[in-house]
N, C-alpha and C positions, 0 to 999 in steps of 0.2 A: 235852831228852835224858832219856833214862829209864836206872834202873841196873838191874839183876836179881842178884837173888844167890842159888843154892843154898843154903838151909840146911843141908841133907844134906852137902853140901861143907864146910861152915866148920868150922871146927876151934879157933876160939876165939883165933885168933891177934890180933886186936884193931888189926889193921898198918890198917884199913881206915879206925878213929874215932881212930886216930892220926895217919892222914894229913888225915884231911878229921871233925873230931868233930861239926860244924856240919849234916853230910849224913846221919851214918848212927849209929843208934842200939844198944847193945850191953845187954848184960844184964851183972851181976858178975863171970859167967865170959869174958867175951872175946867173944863168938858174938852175931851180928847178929840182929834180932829181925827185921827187915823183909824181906821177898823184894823186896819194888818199892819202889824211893825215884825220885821226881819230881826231878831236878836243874836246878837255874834255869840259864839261860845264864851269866852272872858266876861259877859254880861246875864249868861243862865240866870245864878244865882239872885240877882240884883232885880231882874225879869219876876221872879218866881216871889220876892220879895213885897213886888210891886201889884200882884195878884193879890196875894195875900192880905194887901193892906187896905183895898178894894171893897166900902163897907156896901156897895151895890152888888157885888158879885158880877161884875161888868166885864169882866178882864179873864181870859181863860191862856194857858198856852198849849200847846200842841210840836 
């Protein structure tokens, strides 16, 4: 599974490396550094979690 995230969307809200910190990488201000993170299978769930909690709707997976 692959995740996508609009940088242009985020908003610094940080709900993403709070839900899942192991997947997604942030900078001081809250705001994901990465547009594409590689999600192993054993982390789907936790990915799709981290979507979900995304009050931007910033965060998509595929």
């Amino acid at each position: 599974m692959k995740v996508s995230i609009d940088l242009d969307k985020c908003a610094g809200h940080a709900r993403c490396f709070a839900t899942s910190p192991e997947l997604f990488e942030i900078d001081d201000g809250g705001y994901a550094l990465n547009a594409e993170i590689s999600v192993p299978e054993e982390d789907e769930a936790v990915a799709r979690d981290a979507v979900a909690a995304c009050p931007e709707r910033a965060i998509e997976t595929h």
